[in-house]
N, C-alpha and C positions, 0 to 999 in steps of 0.2 A: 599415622598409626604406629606404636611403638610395640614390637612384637616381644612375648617372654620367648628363651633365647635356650636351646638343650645343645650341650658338643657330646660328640663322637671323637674319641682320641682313637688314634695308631689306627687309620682304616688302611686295608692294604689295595694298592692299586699297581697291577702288573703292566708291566711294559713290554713291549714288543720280543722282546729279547729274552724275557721268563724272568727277570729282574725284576722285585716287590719293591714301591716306595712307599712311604706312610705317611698317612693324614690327619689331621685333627679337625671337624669338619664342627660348623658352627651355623647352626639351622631356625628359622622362628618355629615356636615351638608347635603353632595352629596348623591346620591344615590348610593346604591349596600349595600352590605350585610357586617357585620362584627362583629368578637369575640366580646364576654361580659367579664369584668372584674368586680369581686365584692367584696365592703368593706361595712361589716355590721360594724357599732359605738355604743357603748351606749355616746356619746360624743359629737351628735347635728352632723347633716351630713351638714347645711346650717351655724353652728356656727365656724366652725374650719376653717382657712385661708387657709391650708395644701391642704382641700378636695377640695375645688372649685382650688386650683394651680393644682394637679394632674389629677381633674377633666377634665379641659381644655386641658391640655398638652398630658397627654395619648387619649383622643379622637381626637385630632390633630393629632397625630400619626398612625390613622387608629382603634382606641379601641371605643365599646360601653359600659363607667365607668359608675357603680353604688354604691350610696352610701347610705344604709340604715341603717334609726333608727330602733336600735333593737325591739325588745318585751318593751312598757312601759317605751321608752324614748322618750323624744323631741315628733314629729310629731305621732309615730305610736302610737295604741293604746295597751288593754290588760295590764297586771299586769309585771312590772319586774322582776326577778330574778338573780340580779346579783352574778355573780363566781357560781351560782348554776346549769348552764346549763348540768352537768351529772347528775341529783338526778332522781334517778326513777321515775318516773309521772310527771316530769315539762315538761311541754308545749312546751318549748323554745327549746328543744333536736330536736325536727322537725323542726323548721324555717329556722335552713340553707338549712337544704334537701328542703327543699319547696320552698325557693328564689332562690337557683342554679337552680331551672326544671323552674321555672317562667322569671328568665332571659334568659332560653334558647329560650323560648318561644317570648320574645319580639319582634316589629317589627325590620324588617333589620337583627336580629342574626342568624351569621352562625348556633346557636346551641352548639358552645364550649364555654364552660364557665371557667374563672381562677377566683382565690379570692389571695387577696394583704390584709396586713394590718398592724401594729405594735405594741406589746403589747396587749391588751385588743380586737383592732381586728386580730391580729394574734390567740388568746384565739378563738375567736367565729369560726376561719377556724379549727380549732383542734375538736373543740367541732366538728362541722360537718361530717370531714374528715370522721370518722368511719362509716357514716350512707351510705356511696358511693350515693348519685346521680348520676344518669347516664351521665347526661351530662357535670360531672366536668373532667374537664382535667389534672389542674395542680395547683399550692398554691406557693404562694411567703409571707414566713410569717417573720417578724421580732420580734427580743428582747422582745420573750415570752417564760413562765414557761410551762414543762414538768408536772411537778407536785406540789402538792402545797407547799408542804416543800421547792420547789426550790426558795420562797419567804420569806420561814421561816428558816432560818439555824435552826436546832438543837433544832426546836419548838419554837422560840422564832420570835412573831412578829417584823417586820421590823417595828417600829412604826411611823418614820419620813415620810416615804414614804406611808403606808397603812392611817394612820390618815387626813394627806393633800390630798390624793386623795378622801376619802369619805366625809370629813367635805368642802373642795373647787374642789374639781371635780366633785364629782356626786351628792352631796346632793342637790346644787341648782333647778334643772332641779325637783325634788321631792317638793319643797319649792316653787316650781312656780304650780310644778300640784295642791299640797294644799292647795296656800295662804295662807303657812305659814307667820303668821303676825310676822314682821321686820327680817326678816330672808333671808340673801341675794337670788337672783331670776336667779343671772347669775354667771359665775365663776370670771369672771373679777372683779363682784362685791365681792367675798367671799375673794377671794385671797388679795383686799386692805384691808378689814377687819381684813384678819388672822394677817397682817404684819404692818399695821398701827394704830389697836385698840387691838386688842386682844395678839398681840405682841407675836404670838407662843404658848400663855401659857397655851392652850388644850394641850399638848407634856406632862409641868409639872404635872397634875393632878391626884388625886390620891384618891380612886383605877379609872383605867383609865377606867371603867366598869359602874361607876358612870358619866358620862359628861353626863351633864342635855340633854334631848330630842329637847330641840330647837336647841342646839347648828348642829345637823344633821337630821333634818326634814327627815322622809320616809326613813332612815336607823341605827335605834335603833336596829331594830330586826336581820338585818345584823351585825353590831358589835357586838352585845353581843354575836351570833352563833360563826363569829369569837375568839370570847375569851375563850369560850369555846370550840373550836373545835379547837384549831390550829394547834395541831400535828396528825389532819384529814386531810388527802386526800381528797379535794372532785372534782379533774379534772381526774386523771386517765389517761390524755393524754399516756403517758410513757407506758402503758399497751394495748392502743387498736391501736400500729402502724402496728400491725399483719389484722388491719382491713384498713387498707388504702390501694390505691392502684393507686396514683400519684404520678408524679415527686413532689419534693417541692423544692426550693431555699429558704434556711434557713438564715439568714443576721443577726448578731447582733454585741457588740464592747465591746472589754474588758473594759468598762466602762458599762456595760450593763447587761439586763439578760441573760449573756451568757452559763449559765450552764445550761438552759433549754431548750436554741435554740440549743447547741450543743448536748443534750440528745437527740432532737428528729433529728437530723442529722444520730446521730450513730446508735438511733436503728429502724429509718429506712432502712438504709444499712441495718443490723442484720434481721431484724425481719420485711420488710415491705409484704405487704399478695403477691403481686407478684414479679418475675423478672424485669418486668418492671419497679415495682416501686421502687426496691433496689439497680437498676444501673443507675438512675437516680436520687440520690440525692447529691445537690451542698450545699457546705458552705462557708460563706462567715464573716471572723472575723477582724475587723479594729478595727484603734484606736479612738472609738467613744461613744458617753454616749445612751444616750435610747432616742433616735430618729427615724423618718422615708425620713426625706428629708439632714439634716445636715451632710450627710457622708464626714464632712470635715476634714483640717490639723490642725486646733483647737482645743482643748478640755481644759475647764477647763486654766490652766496656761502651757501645753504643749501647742508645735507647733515641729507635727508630717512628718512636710517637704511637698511636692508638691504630692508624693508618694501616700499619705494616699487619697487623692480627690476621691472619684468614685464619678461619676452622675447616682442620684435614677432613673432616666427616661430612659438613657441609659441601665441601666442596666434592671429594667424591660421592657425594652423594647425586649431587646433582649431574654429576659425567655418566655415573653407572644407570642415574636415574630416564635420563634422556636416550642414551645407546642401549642399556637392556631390558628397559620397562615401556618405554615409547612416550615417557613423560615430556610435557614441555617444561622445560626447567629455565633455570638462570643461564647456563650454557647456551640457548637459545641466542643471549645479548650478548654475548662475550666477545671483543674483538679478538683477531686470530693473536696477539701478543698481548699480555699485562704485564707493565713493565714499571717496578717502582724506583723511584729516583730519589735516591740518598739525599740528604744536606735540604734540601723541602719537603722528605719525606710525604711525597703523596706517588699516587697511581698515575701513569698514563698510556694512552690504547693504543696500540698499535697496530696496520693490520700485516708490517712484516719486518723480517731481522736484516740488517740494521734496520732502524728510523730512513725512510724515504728524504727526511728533510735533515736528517745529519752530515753536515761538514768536516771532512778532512782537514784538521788545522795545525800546522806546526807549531809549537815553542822551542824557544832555541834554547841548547847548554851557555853559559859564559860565567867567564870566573877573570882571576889575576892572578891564575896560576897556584891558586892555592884553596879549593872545594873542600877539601877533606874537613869532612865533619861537621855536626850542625851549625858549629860558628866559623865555617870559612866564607870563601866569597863569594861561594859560588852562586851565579843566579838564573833566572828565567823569563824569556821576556819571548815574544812573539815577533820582534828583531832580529834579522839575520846578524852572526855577528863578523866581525872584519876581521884585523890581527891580532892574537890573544893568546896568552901562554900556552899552553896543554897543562893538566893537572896528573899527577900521581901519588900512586900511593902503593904498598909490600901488602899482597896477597899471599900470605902463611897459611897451607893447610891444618897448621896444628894448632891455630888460634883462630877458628873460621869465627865468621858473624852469626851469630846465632838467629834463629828465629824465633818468634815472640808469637808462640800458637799454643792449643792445649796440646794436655799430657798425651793423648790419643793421635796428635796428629795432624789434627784439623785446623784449618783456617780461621781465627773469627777476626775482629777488629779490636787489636790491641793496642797499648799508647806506642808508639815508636821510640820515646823519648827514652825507652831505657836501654838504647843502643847508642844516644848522646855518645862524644866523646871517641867512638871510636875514629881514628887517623884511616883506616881503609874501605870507608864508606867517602863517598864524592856526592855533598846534596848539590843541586841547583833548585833554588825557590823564587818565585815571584815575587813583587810587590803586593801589599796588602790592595786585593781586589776591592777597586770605589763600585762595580756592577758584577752580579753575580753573574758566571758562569757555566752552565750545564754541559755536562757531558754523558752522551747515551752511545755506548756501541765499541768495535773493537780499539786495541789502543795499539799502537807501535812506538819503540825507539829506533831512530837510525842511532847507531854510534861506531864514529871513528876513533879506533884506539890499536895500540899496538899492545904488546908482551914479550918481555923475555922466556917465554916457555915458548914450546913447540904446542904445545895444548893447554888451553886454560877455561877461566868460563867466565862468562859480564853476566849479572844480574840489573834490573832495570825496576823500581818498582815506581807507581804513582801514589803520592800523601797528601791527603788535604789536611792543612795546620790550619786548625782554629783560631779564635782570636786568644783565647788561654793559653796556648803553646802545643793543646791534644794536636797528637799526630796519628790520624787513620789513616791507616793503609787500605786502600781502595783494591790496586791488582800488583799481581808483577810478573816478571815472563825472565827467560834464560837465554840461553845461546853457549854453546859450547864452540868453540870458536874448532875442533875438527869438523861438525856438523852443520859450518855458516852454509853449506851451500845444500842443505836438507843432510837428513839421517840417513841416505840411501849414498851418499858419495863422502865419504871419510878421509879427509885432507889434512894434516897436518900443518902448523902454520909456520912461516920463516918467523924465526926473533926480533922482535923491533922493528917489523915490517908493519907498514900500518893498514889496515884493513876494513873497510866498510859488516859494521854488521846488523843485521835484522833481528831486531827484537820484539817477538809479539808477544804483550801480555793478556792476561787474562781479559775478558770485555768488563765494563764496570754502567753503570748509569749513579749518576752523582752531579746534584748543583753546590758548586763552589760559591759560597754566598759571598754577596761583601762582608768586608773586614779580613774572610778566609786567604791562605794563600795556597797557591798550588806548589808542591815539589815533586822532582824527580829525585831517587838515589842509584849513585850507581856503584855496583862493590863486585866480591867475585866469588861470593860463599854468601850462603843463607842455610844454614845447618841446622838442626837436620829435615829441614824442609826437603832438601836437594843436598845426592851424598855428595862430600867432596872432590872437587877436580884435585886431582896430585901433583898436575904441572910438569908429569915428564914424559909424557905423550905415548906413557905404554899401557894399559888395561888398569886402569883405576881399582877395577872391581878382586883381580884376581895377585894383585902387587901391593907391597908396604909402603913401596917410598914414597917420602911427600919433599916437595921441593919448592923455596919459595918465588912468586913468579913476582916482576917488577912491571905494574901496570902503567899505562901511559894512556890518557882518554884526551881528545882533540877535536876543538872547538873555535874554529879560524873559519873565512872565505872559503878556503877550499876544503875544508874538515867541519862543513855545517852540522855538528850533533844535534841531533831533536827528539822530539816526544810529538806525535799527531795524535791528536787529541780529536775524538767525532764530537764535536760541537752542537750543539740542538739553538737553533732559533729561541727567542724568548717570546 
C-alpha cells in the first residue's frame, strides 16, 4: 500500500540539556500508527534533495521519516562539535539517546524506532549505538568509519576529501550563522568558488596549518585539532560494539569507506553485547563510490552490468520492514555477507568476512632494475625471485602523482593510463592471465625498500589491465615509513637503511579474467588523495619545506617484495 505522504518542518525536540533541535518529519497521511525511522545530518535536513526523495518514498511505504539537524547546524540550535561526538563532556553524546525516546514518542508511532544514514549520518548512529535507547530497534548505516585511522591510512590526512568537505561542505552553514563577510553562505556557492576562482589551490598551500581563517569560517579550531591530532582516535566506534545491542545492515562499495563499514560488520558478529545482536548482522558490498541512493551499474568509467543495481528503498524497506513491522521480508534469505565481484560482475553469499575459503597468496615484484613506468620491466609472477637489481626512482614533493578521483574527492574507477609515463611510479605486471583469477578479501604489500629521507611514504596500489590497455584501480593502501611499526610509536628511519614495510590496502573482490593482467604500482605520492610527505622528518602539516627523497624498492632472495592477494577457489 502506497500511503499519500503530509511533512512537518522545523519540529522542536529538546534535549536533556534544554537545547532544541529541529525536525522535518514525514508522516503517511491516513490514520493508524507506524515505525519511526531517523536520520540526524549536520548537512541541512531541508537542503539536500536525497532527504525530502527518501523522505516521501519511505513514508509512502508506511514509515514515520525523520530528519534532523544536528547539535548547531542549519535549523537547530546549541554549539556544534563536529567528529567530536565521543569526547568526555560534549553534550552531543546524548542527543541521539534523546531524539530515539522522542521519536518514540511522537504522534501515530508504534514506539519502534530505526535510524538510516550514510557516512557522516551513519557516524551519528554509531555515536548513539552504545548509549542503547530503549526504544531503538535496529540501524541501516552506510560507507562509514570504524575508527579514525580508517580515514587516515598510516596517520596521514586524506587531504583531497577532509579539506573540500570542511572548506565547501560544512563551513558555509558556519559563515551564514557568522556573517562571515564575503565568505560563501551555501555549499553550492563554496563549491563554484573552489573550482571556478580559487581553482583547488587551498590543496597546494603550505604549511596547510597556515590557510588564513576566512578561507573556513567556524572551523579553524577544528582543523588545526585535526593536524595535530591525526594519528588520534577520537570515534572509538570499533571498541564499544560490545555495548550495542541491534541488528545493523551495514552497506558500503568497494569504491568507498569500506574498511570501516566492513570493521563494524565483523565485530559486531565477534563482539556485539548480545545473541541477538551478533546473529543479526547483514553486509552488503557493491561496486559503488560513497553514496546513499546511487547503488548503481556505473561508477566512475566502469559499467558493472545489470547485476550491480540494488534499489535503496527496496532494500530499506525490507530491513525496516522486518525489524519494525514484524514483516517477513527478503531479509529473511539474506546470507550474513553479499558480496559482489568485479570483472564477473555477479553476487556472491557469504556467511562471514573474509570468505572462509579465501587463500592468502603471494605475487612477487621483479624487474631488471628498471620498473619505472608503464613501459619498464617491471613484472609479476607468483615466483619467488633470486638475484635482481633493485629499482628506483626521485620522490619530488613539488611534483607528486596525482590522483585520478572526482572534483569532491572520492574514489571511483578511473583509467590509470593517464599517469603513463611518469618515471616515479614502479608498475610490476603479469603475464596475460590464460585462467581467470578471483580475488575476494583483504590485500597486503610487503615491500623492502630503502630512502634517503628520515621520513617518507610507499604507496602500493592494485590494477587490473584489461585487454585494451583500461587500467582499474581496484584498492591502494600507504605506509608512512615513521609509522611502519603502527601510528602509536613514531620512529624515524636511518637513510638508505633498508627496511621491511607493511602495506595494507583497501579489501577489494574482483575476478581477473583471462586475457586480463594484474599490476602492482608503487610510488610515494598520490595527491591529493593523501597530503604530501616533505621528506624531512619534521611535521609535514605545520612546516614548508619539501625535500626530495631518492627511493630504492628491492626484490632479490633476501628482499622478497610481494602483493598477498586472498584468492577465491573457482
Amino acid at each position: 500500500m502506497q500511503h499519500e505522504v503530509t511533512v512537518d518542518f522545523n519540529i522542536d525536540a529538546s534535549m536533556r540539556d534544554g537545547v532544541v533541535l529541529r525536525a522535518d518529519i514525514y508522516r503517511p497521511a491516513e490514520g493508524g500508527t507506524f515505525p519511526v525511522i531517523l536520520c540526524r545530518t549536520p548537512y541541512g535536513k531541508t537542503r539536500r534533495p536525497l532527504h525530502t526523495k527518501i523522505g516521501n518514498e519511505m513514508a509512502g511505504r508506511g514509515y514515520i521519516v525523520v530528519f534532523q539537524d544536528i547539535r548547531g547546524r542549519y535549523d537547530s540550535d546549541g554549539e556544534a562539535r563536529l567528529h567530536m561526538g565521543s569526547d568526555p563532556g560534549n553534550p552531543c553524546i546524548n542527543d541521539g539517546y534523546d531524539t530515539v525516546e522522542w521519536c518514540a514518542e511522537l504522534p501515530a508511532s508504534t514506539g519502534k524506532v530505526g535510524t538510516f544514514g550514510n557516512s557522516y549520518c551513519g557516524m551519528t548512529q554509531w555515536e548513539m549505538a552504545p548509549t542503547r535507547p530503549p526504544h531503538l530497534v535496529c540501524m541501516f548505516a552506510q560507507g562509514v568509519v570504524a575508527n579514525h585511522l580508517d580515514r587516515h591510512m598510516s596517520g596521514v590526512i586524506r587531504l583531497g576529501r577532509r579539506m573540500t568537505w570542511t572548506i565547501n561542505n560544512i563551513s558555509p552553514d558556519f559563515a551564514r550563522r557568522m556573517q562571515a563577510k564575503g565568505a560563501p553562505k551555501t555549499t553550492e556557492e563554496a563549491d563554484q568558488l573552489w573550482e571556478a576562482r580559487d581553482r583547488s589551490k587551498w590543496l597546494w598551500f603550505l604549511p596547510i596549518s597556515e590557510i588564513p581563517e576566512q578561507v573556513m569560517p567556524g572551523m579553524r579550531e577544528y582543523w588545526l585539532r585535526l593536524l595535530h591530532e591525526t594519528v588520534k582516535d577520537h570515534f572509538h566506534h570499533h571498541e564499544r560494539h560490545k555495548d550495542v545491542e541491534v541488528p545493523v545492515l551495514s552497506a558500503t562499495g568497494w569504491y568507498d569507506q569500506q574498511v570501516g563499514t566492513i570493521k563494524h560488520f565483523t565485530g559486531m558478529m565477534e563482539n556485539g553485547m548480545t545473541a541477538h545482536a551478533r546473529e543479526n548482522q547483514k553486509l552488503v558490498v557493491g561496486p559503488w563510490g560513497h553514496t546513499t541512493l546511487a547503488l548503481d551499474r556505473e561508477l566512475g568509467e566502469m559499467d558493472f552490468g545489470a547485476d550491480a543495481v540494488r534499489d535503496y528503498f527496496d532494500m530499506a524497506d525490507a530491513w525496516f520492514g522486518k525489524w519494525l513491522k514484524g514483516e517477513a521480508t527478503e531479509v529473511d534469505d539474506w546470507p550474513s555477507a553479499q558480496i559482489f565481484v568485479m570483472g564477473r560482475n555477479e553476487w556472491r553469499n557469504e556467511e562471514c568476512w573474509p570468505p572462509k575459503s579465501m587463500t592468502p597468496t603471494p605475487w612477487y615484484l621483479h624487474s631488471g632494475g628498471h620498473a619505472n613506468g608503464n613501459d619498464g620491466d617491471g613484472m609479476l609472477s607468483p615466483v619467488p625471485p633470486n638475484d635482481e637489481p633493485a629499482d628506483r626512482f626521485d620522490y619530488d614533493p613539488r611534483d607528486p602523482v596525482m590522483t585520478i578521483y572526482t572534483m569532491e574527492g572520492q574514489q571511483v574507477p578511473m583509467d590509470q593510463r593517464r599517469l603513463d609515463g611518469r618515471r616515479d611510479i614502479l608498475s610490476y605486471t603479469s603475464e596475460s592471465l590464460d585462467n581467470p583469477i578471483e580475488v575476494v578479501g583483504p590485500v597486503e604489500v610487503k615491500l623492502f625498500a630503502a630512502s634517503s629521507a628520515p621520513d617518507t611514504d610507499f604507496i602500493a596500489k592494485l590494477i587490473d589491465i584489461h585487454p585494451d590497455g583500461f587500467a582499474q584501480e581496484l584498492c591502494y593502501g600507504l605506509v608512512r615509513a615513521r609509522y611502519r611499526n603502527g601510528t602509536e610509536n613514531s620512529e624515524l628511519i636511518e637513510p638508505d637503511q633498508v627496511y621491511e614495510y607493511t602495506i595494507t590496502l583497501n579489501p577489494t573482490g574482483n575476478r581477473f579474467l583471462a586475457g586480463h593482467r594484474i599490476r602492482v604500482d608503487i610510488q610515494s605520492s598520490d595527491f591529493p588523495n593523501f597530503d604530501r610527505n616533505h621528506n624531512t622528518g619534521g611535521d609535514d602539516y605545520f612546516d614548508a619545506t619539501l625535500v626530495v627523497a631518492n627511493q630504492t624498492v628491492f626484490h632479490d632472495a633476501e628482499h622478497a617484495s610481494h602483493v598477498v592477494l586472498p584468492v577465491m577457489p573457482l
